[in-house]
N, C-alpha and C positions, 0 to 999 in steps of 0.2 A: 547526455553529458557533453561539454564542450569541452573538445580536443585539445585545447591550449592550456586547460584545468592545471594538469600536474608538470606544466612549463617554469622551471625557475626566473622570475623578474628579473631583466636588466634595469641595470641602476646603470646615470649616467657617467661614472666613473669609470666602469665595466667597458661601456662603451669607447670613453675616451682613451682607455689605454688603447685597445685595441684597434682605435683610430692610429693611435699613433707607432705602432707597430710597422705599421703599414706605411705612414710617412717617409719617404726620402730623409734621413739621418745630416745633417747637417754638420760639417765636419770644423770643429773648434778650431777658432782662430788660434796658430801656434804663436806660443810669446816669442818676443824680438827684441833682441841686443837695444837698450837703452842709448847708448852712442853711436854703434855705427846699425843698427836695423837689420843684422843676420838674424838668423835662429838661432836661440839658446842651446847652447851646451849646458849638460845637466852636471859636470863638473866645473863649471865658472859659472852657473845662475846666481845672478840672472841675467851675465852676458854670454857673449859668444865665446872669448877668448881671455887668456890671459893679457893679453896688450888694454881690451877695454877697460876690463878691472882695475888695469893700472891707470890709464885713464882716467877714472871715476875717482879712483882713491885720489889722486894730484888734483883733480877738479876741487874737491871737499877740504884737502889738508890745504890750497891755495886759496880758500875760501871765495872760489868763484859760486858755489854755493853756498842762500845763504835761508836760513828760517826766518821768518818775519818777526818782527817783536813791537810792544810799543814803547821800548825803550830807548833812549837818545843812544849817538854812540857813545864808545867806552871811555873813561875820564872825565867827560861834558858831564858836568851838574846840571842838575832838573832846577824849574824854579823855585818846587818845595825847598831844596838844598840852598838857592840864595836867599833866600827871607829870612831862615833860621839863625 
């Protein structure tokens, strides 16, 4: 009888966990304040502070940001609108 007989198979999933066990853990990049680049504070995420938040909010209500669209700006008639 061959000695390996009542050996349970590794399968290569078996293996790679346990490759990876063993791997040096890689340590996640921590998220960062969107305007100024600290670390998030877990009560103003997803910034750092309350000053950036405010920030952000005057950024958006100043509409220095803006969503793309493919619409003309607002009151400009399209050409559909002058043919009609």
């Amino acid at each position: 009888a061959v000695g390996n007989a009542e050996a349970p198979e590794r399968h290569d999933a078996d293996m790679s966990a346990k490759a990876a066990e063993r791997a040096p853990r890689r340590h996640a990049k921590k998220p960062s304040c969107p305007i100024c680049g600290k670390p998030v504070a877990v009560e103003f995420r997803p910034f750092c502070s309350e000053r950036c938040r405010r920030i952000d909010l005057d950024r958006w209500l100043g509409e220095a940001y803006r969503v793309p669209t493919e619409e003309g700006p607002e009151g400009a008639g399209s050409k559909r609108d002058e043919e009609e």
